[in-house]
C-alpha positions as CSV (number, residue, x, y, z in Angstrom):
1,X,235.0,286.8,103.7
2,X,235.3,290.1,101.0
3,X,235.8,289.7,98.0
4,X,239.2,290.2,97.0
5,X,240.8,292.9,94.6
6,X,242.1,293.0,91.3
7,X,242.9,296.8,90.2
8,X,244.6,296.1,86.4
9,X,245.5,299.9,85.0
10,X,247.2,300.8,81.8
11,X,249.0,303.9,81.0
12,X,247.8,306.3,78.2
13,X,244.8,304.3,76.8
14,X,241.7,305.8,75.1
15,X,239.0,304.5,76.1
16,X,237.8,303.4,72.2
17,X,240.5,301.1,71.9
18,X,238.8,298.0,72.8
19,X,236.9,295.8,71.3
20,X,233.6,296.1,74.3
21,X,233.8,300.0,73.5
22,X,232.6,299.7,70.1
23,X,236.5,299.6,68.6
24,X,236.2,297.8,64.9
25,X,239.8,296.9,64.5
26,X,241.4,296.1,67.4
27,X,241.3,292.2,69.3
28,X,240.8,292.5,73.3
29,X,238.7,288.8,73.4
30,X,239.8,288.7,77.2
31,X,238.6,292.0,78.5
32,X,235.7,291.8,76.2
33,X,235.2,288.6,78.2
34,X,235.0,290.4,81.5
35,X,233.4,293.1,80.0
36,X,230.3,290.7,79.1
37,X,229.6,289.8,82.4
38,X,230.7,293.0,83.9
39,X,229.9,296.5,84.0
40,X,231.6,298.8,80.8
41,X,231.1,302.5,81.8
42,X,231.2,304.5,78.9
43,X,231.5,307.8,80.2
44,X,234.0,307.6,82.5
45,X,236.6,310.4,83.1
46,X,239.8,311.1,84.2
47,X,240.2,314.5,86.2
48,X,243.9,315.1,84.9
49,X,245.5,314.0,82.1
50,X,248.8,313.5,83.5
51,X,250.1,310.4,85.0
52,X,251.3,311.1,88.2
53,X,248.2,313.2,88.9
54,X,245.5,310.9,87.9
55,X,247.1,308.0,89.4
56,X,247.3,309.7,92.8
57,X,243.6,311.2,92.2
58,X,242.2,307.5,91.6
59,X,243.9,306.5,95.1
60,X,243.3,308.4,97.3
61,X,240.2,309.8,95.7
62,X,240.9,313.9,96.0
63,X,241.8,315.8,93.5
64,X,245.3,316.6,92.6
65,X,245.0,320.3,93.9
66,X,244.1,318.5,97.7
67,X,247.1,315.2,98.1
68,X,249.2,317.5,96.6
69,X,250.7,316.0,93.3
70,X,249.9,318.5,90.9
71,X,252.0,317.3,87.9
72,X,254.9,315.4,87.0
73,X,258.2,315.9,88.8
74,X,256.1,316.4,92.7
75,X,256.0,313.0,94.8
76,X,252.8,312.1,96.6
77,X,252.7,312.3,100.2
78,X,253.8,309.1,101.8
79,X,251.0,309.8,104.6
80,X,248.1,309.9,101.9
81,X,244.7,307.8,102.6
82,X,244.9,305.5,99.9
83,X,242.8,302.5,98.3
84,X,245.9,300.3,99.2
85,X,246.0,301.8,102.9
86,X,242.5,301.3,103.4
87,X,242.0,297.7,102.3
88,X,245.1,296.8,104.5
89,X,243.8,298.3,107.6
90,X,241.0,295.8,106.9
91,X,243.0,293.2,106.7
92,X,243.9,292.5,102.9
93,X,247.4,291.2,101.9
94,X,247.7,294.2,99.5
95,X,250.8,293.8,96.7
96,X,251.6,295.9,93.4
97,X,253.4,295.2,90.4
98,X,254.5,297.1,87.6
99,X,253.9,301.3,87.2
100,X,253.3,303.5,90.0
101,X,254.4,306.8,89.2
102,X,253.7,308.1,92.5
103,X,257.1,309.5,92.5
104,X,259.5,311.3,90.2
105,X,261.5,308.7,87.8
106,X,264.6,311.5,87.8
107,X,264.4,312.3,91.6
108,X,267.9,312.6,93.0
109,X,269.3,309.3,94.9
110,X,269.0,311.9,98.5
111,X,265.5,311.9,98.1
112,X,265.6,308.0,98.9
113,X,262.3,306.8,96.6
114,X,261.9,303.8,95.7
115,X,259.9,304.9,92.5
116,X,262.9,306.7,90.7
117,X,265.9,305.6,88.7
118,X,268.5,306.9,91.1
119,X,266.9,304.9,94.6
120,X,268.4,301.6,92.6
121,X,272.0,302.7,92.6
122,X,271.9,303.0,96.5
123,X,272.5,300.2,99.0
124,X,269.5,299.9,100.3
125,X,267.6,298.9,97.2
126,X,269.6,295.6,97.6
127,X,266.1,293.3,98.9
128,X,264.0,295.8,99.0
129,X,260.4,295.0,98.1
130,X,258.1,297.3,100.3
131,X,256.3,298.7,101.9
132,X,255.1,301.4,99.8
133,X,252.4,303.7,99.8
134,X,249.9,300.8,101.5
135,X,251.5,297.8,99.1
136,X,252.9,295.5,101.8
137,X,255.2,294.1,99.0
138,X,255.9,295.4,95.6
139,X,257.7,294.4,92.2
140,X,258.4,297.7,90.6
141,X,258.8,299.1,87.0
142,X,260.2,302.6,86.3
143,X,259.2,304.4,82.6
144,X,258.3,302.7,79.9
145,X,259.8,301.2,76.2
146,X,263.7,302.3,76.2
147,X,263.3,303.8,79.9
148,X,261.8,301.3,82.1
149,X,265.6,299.2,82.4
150,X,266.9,302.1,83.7
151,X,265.9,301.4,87.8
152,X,263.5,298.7,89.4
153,X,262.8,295.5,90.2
154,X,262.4,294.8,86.4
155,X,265.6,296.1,85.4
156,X,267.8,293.9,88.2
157,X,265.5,291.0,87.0
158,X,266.3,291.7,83.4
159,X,269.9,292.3,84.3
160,X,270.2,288.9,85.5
161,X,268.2,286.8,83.3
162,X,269.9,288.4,80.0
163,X,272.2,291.0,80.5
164,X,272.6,292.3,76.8
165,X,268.9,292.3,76.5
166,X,268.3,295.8,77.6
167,X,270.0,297.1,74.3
168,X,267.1,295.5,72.6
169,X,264.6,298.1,73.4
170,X,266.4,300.5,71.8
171,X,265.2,302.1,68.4
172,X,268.9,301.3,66.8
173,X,268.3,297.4,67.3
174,X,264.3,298.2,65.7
175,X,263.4,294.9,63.8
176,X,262.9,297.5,60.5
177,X,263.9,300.8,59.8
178,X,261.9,303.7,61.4
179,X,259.8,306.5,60.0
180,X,262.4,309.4,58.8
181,X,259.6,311.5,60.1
182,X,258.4,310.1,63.5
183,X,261.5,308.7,65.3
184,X,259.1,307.2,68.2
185,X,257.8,304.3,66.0
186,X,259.6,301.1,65.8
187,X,259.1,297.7,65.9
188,X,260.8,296.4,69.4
189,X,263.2,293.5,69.2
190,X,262.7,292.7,72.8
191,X,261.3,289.1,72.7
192,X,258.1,289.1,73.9
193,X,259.4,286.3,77.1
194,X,262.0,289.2,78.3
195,X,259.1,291.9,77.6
196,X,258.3,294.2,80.8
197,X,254.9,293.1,80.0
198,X,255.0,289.9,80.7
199,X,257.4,290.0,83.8
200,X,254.7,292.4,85.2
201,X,252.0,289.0,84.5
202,X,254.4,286.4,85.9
203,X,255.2,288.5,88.7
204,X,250.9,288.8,89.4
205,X,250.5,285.2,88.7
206,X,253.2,284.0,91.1
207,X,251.4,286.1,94.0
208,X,248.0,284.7,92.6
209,X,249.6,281.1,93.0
210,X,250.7,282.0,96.4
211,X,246.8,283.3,97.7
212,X,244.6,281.0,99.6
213,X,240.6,281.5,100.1
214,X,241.0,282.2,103.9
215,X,242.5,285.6,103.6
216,X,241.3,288.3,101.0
217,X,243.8,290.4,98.9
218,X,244.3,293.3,96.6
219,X,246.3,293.2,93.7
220,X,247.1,296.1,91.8
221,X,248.4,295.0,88.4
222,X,249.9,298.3,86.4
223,X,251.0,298.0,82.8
224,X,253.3,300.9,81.3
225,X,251.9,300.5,77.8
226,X,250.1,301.8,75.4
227,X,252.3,304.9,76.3
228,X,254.5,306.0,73.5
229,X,256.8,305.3,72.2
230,X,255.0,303.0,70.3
231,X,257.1,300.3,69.7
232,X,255.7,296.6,70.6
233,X,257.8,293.7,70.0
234,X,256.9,291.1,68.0
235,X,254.3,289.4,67.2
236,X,252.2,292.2,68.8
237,X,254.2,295.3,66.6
238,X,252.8,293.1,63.1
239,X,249.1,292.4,64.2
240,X,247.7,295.2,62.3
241,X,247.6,296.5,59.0
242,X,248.4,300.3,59.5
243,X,246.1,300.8,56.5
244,X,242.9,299.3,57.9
245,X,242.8,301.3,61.2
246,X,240.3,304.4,61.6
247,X,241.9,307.5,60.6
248,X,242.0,310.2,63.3
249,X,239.3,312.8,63.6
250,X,240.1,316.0,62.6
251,X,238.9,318.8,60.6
252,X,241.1,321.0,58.5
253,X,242.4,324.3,60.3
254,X,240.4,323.6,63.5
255,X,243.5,324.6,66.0
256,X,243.2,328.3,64.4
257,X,240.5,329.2,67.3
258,X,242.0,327.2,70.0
259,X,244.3,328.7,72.5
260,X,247.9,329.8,70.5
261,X,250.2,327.8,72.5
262,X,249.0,324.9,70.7
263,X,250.6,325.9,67.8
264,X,253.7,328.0,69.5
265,X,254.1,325.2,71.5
266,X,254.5,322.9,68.5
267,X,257.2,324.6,67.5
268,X,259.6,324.4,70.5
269,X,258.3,320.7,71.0
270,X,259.5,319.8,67.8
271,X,263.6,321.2,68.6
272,X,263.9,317.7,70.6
273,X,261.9,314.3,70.8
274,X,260.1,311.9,73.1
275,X,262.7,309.5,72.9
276,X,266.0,311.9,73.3
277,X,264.0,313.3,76.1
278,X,264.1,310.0,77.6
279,X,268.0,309.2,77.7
280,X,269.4,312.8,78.4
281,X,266.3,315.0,79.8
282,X,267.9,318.1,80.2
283,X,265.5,321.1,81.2
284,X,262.4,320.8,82.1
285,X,259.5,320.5,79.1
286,X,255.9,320.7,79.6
287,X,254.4,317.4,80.4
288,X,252.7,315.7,77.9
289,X,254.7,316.6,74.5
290,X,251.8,317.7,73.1
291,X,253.1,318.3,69.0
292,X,251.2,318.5,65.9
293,X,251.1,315.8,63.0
294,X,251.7,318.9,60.8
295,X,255.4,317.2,60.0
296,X,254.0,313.5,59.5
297,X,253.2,311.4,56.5
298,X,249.8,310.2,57.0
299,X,251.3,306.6,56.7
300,X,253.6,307.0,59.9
301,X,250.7,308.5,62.1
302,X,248.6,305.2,61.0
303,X,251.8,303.3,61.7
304,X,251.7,305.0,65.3
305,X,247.8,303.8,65.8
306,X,248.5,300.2,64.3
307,X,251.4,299.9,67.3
308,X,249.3,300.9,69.8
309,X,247.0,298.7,69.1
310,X,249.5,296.1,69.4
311,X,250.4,297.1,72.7
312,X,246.7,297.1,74.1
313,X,246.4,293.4,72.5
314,X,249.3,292.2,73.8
315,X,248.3,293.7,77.4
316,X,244.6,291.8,76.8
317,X,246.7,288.6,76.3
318,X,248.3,289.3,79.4
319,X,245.0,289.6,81.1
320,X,243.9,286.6,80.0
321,X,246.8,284.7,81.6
322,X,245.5,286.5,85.2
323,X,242.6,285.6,84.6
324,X,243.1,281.8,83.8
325,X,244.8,281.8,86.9
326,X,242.0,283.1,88.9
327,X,240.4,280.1,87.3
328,X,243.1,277.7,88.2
329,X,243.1,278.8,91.8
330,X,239.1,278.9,92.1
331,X,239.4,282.8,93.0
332,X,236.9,284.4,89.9
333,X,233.8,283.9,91.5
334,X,235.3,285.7,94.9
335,X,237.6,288.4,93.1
336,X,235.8,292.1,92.0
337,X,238.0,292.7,89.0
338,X,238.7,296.3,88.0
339,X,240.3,297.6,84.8
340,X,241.0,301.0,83.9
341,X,243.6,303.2,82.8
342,X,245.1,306.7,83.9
343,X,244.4,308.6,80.7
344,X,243.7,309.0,77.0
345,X,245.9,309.8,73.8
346,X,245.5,312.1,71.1
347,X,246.4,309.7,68.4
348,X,246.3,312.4,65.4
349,X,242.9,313.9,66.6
350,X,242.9,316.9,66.3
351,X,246.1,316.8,63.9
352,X,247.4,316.3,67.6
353,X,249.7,313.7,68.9
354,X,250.4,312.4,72.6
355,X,248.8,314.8,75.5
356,X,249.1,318.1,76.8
357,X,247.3,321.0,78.3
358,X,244.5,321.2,76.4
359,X,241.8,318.6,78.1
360,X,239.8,317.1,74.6
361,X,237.9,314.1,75.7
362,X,240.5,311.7,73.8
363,X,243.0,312.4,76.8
364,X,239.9,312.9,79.3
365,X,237.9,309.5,78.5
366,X,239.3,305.9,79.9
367,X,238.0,302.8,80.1
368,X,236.8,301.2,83.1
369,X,235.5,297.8,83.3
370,X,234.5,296.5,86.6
371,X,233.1,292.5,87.0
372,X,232.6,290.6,90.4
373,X,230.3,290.2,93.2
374,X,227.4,292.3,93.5
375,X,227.9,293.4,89.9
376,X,225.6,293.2,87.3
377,X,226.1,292.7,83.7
378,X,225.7,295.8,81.2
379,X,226.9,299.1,79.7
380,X,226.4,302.7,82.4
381,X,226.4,305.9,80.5
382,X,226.4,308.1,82.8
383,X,229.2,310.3,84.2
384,X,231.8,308.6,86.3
385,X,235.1,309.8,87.6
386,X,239.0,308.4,89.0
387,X,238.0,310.6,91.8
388,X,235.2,308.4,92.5
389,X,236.3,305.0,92.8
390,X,237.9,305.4,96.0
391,X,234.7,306.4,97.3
392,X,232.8,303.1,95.4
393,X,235.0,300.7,96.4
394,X,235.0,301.6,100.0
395,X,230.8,301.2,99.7
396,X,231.2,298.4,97.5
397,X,233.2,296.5,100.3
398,X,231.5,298.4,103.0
399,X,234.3,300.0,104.7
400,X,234.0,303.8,106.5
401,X,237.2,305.9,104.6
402,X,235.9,309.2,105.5
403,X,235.1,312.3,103.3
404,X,236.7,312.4,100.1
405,X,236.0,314.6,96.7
406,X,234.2,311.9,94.9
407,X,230.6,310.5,96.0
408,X,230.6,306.7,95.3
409,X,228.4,305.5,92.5
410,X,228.1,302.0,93.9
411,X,223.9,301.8,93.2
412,X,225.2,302.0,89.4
413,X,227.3,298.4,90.3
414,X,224.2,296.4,90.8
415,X,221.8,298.0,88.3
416,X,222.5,299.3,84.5
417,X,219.6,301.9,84.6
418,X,221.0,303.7,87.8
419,X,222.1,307.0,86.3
420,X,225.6,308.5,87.2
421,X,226.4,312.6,87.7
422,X,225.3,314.5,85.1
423,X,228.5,316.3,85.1
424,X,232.4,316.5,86.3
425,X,235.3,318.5,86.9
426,X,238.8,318.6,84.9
427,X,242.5,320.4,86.1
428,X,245.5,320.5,84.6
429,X,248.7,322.2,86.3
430,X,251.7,322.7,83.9
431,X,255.0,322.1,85.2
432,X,256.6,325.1,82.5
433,X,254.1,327.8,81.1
434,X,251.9,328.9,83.8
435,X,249.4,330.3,81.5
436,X,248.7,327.2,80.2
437,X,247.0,325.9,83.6
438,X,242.8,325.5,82.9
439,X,240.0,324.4,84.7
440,X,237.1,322.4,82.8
441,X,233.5,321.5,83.3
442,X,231.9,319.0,81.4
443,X,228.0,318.8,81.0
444,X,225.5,316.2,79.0
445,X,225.6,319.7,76.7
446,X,228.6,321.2,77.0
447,X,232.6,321.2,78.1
448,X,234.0,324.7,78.9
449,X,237.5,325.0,79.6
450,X,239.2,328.6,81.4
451,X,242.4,329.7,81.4
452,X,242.7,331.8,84.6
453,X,246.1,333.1,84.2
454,X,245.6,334.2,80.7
455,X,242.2,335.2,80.1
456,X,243.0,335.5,75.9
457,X,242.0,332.0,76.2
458,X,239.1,329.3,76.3
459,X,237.6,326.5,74.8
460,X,233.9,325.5,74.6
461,X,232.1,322.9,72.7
462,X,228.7,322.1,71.9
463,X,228.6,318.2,72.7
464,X,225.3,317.6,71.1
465,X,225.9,319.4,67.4
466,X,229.9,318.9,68.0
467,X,231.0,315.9,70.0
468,X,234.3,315.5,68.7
469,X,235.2,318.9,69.7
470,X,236.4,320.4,66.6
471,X,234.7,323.9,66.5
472,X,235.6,326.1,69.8
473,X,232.6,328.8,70.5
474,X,234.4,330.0,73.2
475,X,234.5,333.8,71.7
476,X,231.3,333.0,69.8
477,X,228.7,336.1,71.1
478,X,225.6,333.5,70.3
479,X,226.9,331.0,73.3
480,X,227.1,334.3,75.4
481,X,224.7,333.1,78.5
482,X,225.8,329.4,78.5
483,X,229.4,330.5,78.8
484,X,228.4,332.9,81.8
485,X,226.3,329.9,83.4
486,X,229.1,327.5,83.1
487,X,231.6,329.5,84.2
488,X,229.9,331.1,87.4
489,X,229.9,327.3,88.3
490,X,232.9,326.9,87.8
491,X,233.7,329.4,89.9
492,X,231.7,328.6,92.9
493,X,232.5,324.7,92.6
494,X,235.6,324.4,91.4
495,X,237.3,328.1,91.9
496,X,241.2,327.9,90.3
497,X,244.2,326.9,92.6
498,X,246.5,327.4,90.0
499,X,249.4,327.3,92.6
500,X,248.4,324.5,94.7
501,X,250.5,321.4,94.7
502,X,253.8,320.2,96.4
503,X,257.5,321.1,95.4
504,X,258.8,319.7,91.9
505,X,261.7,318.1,92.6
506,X,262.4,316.6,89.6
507,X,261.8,317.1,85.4
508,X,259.9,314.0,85.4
């Protein structure tokens, strides 16, 4: 029989925020764990640094300018190839629970999806729990933090099993008063038992209980945090001493030479916050809510980082209960266990905050652990991609899913020294300023990023002398023939499509 399939994704992690990627301050003993007899690849890459996109991209393996969902607010198309679709054709029992995103949260209620707020106040919802998207069943989760009791499976459960409890997520109920200054940090009085969190482990566990070792599944397992807002509930939101986590790394004036809608942008972003945004969106915003730290005390930006890394250890402790039940149900040996997440966070690098356009490699760089059959212990550093998996998993578990935009880097599965690509390709389509769309390549050397609508800007770093990408040499006349080089690449590989993509029919 194949193995079967554990996918476990996060939303907005860096890939620096565990303990098995070198992170000092932060406890993740139980993806360590898997990490140690696994494989960590430390140089693997998301494509887009949106949600919906790099979701959709790690899929169906394509990137988000071929299945279509180009950013936020566009649905993928329900006919995709997908990971999901292919492992059920070979006859996996393939289930999902938790965050999808692979279709607008504020779609209108016509538009029928099961993935948006609105699809729960229609009759239909009543018993619904698949299909979708290749998941013969499902137990969905919409948003995150103060939005995900708004539609799904989570909310009706949390609706039932303690009807006032929803209030508690909001920042008004916080277990102490907020920052004046960053009204997106609180301390969650959710208990952790009603915690979305943990229904999305009890709800994998419970299909886990119900598996035999005659038939082989895939489980996709999708956590909503560390996204911000970064409020954990307790004890997770008191772990860490907001004065003993790394500071971010930035360097004084360094957004001067990058691209001005940084800083314009900061200025418009800063008329209405993450949180309002999320209980009366209004017109669209660009995705992301890129902002400065300009207008934050040092002492709430480390308040920000301590939370999220109570978010991440309360998600390991949640993957150590998946994985004791694997134990208890004899399944670790026959189960390839992936874990990964859809992109990075800014965390004050930069003397930026949350994500936007520009692609640094905190937004760019995720984790990805991968321990199981056929898998050999150690760290890869060589360039992997989302688009790629699709591609390695269908090798991995020898099944023919046709050509796709990423080559599978399966020989790097069974032996450490196997080197990966020695380079990879970045998008990002905006939803609101078309200038702001840019292509990226990133080489052992360098990462060049274009704006083709607006050719006033660029971005290019030296990775070897500047590996935290603080000094842009994109107008610098000494870099002259390595920005012509890299950029005839980009063009011949990777020419822009900056209006590819389906129909937004939603802000979000």
């Amino acid at each position: 029989m194949p193995p079967n399939v554990i996918l476990i994704m996060t939303d907005q992690q860096r890939a620096d925020s565990l303990g098995c990627t070198g992170n000092p301050v932060v406890k993740t003993p139980n993806i360590d764990a898997l990490a140690a007899r696994g494989a960590t690849f430390t140089n693997h890459f998301t494509p887009h640094q949106i949600c919906s996109p790099s979701r959709s991209t790690l899929f169906t393996g394509l990137y988000a300018r071929h299945h279509g969902l180009t950013r936020n607010g566009v649905a993928l198309p329900e006919d995709m190839p997908l990971i999901s679709r292919d492992l059920k054709e070979k006859g996996y029992r393939t289930h999902g629970v938790g965050k999808f995103h692979f279709q607008p949260i504020l779609a209108p209620a016509e538009y029928e999806m099961p993935d948006s707020n609105a699809f729960w106040t229609l009759p239909q919802s009543q018993g619904w729990n698949g299909p979708f998207y290749g998941f013969e069943t499902v137990d969905i989760l919409i948003g995150e933090s103060v939005s995900a009791t708004q539609g799904g499976h989570y909310a009706d459960w949390l609706t039932k099993t303690a009807p006032e409890a929803a209030d508690l997520y909001l920042p008004e109920h916080a277990l102490e008063p907020r920052p004046d200054d960053l009204d997106e940090v609180w301390k969650s009085a959710i208990p952790a038992e009603l915690h979305y969190n943990t229904w999305i482990t009890d709800r994998a566990c419970d299909f886990l209980e119900e598996q035999d070792q005659e038939n082989p599944f895939f489980l996709f397992v999708s956590y909503p945090d560390p996204h911000h807002p970064f409020s954990p509930p307790a004890p997770w939101c008191d772990m860490y001493d907001p004065d003993e986590v790394p500071v971010p790394d930035v360097q004084q004036d360094e957004l001067a030479s990058m691209p001005s809608y940084i800083l314009d942008g900061d200025r418009e972003e800063a008329s209405k916050s993450y949180v309002e945004f999320l209980r009366n969106p209004g017109p669209p915003r660009e995705q992301g809510f890129m902002q400065t730290t300009q207008r934050f005390a040092d002492a709430s930006v480390k308040l920000a980082i301590a939370h999220t890394y109570g978010m991440v250890s309360m998600i390991d402790d949640c993957i150590g209960c998946l994985l004791a039940q694997l134990d208890a149900k004899n399944l670790t040996d026959d189960t390839l266990i992936i874990f990964t997440s859809d992109h990075g966070e800014l965390l004050g690098d930069h003397g930026l905050i949350r994500k936007g356009p520009s692609p640094y490699r905190s937004l760019l760089q995720v984790p990805l652990v991968i321990a199981g059959p056929n898998v050999a212990a150690g760290s890869r550093t060589g360039f992997t991609s989302h688009v790629e998996l699709r591609a390695t998993l269908a090798e991995h578990l020898n099944i023919d899913v046709g050509e796709t935009d990423g080559l599978s880097f399966k020989p790097m599965l069974a032996d450490p020294n196997v080197s990966g690509r020695d380079s990879f390709f970045a998008e990002y389509h905006p939803r609101t300023r078309m200038d702001t769309y840019n292509q990226t390549l990133v080489t052992e050397f360098w990462r060049i990023t274009i704006y083709p609508e607006n050719p006033l800007w660029g971005e290019m770093f030296n990775l070897q002398n500047d590996p935290g990408e603080h000094k842009n040499l994109f107008f610098d006349s000494a870099c002259s023939v390595e920005k012509l080089a890299l950029t005839r690449r980009l063009a011949a590989e990777f020419p822009p499509a900056a209006s590819a993509g389906g129909v937004s029919i939603a802000t979000y």
